[in-house]
C-alpha positions in Angstrom: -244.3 -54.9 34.2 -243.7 -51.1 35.0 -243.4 -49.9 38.8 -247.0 -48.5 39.5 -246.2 -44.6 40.4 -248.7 -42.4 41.6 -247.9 -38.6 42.5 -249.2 -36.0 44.5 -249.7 -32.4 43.2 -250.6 -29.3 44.2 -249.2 -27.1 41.6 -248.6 -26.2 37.9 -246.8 -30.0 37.4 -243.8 -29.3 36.2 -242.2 -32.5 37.8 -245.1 -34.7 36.7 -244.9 -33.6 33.1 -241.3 -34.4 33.4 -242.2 -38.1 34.6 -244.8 -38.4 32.3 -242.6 -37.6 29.4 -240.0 -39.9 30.5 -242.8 -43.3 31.0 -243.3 -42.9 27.6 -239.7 -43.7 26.9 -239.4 -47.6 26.5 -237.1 -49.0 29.4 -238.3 -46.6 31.9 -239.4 -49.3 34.3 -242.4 -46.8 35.7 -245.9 -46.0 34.6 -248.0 -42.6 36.2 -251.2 -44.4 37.2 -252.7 -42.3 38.9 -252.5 -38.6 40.5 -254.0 -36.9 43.0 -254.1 -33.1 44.4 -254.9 -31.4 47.6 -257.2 -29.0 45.8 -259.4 -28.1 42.7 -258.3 -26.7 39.3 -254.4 -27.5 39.5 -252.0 -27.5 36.2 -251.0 -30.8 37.5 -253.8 -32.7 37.6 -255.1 -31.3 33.9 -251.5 -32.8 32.8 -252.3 -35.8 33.9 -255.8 -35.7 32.3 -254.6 -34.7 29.2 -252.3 -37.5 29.4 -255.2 -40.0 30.5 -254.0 -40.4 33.4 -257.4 -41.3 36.4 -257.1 -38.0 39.0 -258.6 -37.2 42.0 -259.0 -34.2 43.9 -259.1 -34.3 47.8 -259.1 -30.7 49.6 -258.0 -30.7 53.2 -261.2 -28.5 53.6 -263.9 -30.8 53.2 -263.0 -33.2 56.2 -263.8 -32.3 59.9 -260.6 -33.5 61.2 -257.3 -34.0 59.7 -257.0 -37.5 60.6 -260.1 -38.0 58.6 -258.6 -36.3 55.3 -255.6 -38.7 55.8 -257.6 -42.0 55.6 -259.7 -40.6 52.9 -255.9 -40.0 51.2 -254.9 -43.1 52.0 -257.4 -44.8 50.7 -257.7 -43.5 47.5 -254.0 -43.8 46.9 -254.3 -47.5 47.6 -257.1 -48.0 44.9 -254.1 -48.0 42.4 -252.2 -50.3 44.2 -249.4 -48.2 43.8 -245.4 -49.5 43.9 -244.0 -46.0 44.3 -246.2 -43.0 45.5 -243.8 -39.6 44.8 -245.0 -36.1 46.8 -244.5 -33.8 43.5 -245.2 -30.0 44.9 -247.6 -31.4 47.4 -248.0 -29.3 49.8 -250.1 -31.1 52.6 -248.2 -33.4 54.9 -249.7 -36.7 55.6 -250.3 -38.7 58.4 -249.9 -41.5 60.5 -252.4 -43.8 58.1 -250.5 -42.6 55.2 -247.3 -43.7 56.2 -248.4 -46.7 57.7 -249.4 -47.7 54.5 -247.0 -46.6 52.0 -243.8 -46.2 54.6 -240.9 -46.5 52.5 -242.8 -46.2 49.2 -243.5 -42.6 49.8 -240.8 -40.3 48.5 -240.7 -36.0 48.2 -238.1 -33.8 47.0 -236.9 -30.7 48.8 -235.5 -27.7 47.3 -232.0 -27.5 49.3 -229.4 -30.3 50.7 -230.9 -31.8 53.6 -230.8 -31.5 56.0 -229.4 -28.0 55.6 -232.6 -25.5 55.1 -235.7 -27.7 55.9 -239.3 -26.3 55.5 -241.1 -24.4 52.9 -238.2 -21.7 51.9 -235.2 -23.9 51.5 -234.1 -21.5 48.3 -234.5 -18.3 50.7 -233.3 -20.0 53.6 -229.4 -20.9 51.9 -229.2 -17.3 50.2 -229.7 -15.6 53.8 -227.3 -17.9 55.2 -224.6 -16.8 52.6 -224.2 -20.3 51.1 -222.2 -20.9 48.2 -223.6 -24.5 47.0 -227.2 -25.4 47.8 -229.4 -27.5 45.3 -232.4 -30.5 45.9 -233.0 -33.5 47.8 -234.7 -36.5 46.9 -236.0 -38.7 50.3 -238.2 -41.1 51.6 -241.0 -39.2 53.8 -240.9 -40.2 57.5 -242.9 -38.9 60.1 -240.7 -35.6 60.5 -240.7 -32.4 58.1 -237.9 -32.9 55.6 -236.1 -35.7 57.6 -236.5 -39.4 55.9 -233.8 -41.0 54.5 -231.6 -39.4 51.5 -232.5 -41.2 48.3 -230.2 -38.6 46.1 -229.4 -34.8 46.2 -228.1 -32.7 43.4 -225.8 -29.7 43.7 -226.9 -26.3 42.2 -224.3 -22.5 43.0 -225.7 -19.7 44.2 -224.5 -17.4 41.7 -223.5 -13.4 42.9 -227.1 -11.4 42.2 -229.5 -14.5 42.5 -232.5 -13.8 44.3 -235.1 -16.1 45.3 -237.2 -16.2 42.1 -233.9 -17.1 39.8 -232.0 -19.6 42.6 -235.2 -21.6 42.9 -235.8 -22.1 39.0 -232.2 -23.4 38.6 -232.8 -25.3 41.9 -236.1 -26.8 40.0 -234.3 -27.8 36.6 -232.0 -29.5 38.7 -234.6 -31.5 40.8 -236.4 -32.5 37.5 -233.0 -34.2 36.2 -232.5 -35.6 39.4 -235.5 -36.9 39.7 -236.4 -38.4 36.4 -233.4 -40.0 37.2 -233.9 -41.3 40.2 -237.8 -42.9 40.4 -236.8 -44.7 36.6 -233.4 -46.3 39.0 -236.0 -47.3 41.6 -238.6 -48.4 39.8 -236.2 -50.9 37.6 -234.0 -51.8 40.1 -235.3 -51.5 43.6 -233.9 -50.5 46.6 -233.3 -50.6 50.3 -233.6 -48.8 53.2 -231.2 -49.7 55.9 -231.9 -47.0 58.5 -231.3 -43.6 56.8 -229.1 -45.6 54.1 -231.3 -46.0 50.7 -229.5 -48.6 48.4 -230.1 -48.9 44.9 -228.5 -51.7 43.1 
């Protein structure tokens, strides 16, 4: 049977399509079942509709209390009994129920090499430090911001002239390779975590 993947969006879903596309291909080893976003009206979750794909929409905003969101997170992830649970552009970090729950099933991707550039402007981050090579991290989320263990990472050169805007569209063709990649490897052949050492066979 396919892994069970679910992925969390806040955006257009660029990297979901990309998954999507590539569960249709027999052999993948992973099937999208479910998606969920941190907000109303995102281009990721009407993907995954108009692939027929179940959604579900949970803004941060309608709970009194953070913790409160992540249970309600939690539990709606674990409805779909997921195998893999991939952060996609999600742009809320979760919490201790979260992880306690899907710890080491829970991966993200990061728009620079970790841990080099952590945070929300990994892209801006490498061009005002003058680096030459930067790219995008695949990892399994841990309590810290950008600091689980390295799953993958792809290289991508800053080219003379790049700005922000162009660096961080190469950086996001990149990712989607890598990625693709990467959760098919899992999801067919497992892995380990041996502390910040992920192993797949």
């Amino acid at each position: 049977m396919p892994a069970r993947l679910v992925v969390l969006v806040s955006g257009t879903g660029t990297n979901l399509q990309a998954l999507l596309d590539a569960c249709d291909e027999p052999g993948y080893g992973a099937s999208v079942v479910g998606v969920g976003a941190d907000r109303a009206a995102t281009g990721g979750v009407e993907r995954a509709r108009s692939a027929g794909v179940p959604t579900f929409e949970l803004a941060l905003q309608a709970f009194s209390t953070r913790e409160e969101w992540d249970a309600a997170l939690t539990a709606k992830v674990a409805a779909f009994e997921p195998d893999l649970v991939l952060s996609a552009g999600f742009l809320k970090l979760v919490g201790t129920s979260f992880l306690r729950r899907f710890g080491g099933r829970f991966v993200n991707t990061h728009n620079a090499l970790l841990p080099s550039f952590p945070g929300i402007h990994g892209p801006r981050d490498a061009i005002d430090h003058g680096v030459r090579i930067t790219g995008a991290t695949l990892f399994v989320v841990d309590e810290g911001v950008d600091t689980g263990a390295i799953v993958e990472q792809v290289a991508v050169r800053v080219e003379n002239g790049d700005d922000v805007e162009t660096l961080t569209q190469r950086i996001k063709a990149a990712e989607r390779v890598m990625l693709v990649e990467q959760i098919g490897r899992m999801a067919r052949e497992g892995f380990t975590i041996d502390g910040r050492k992920v192993t797949i066979p």
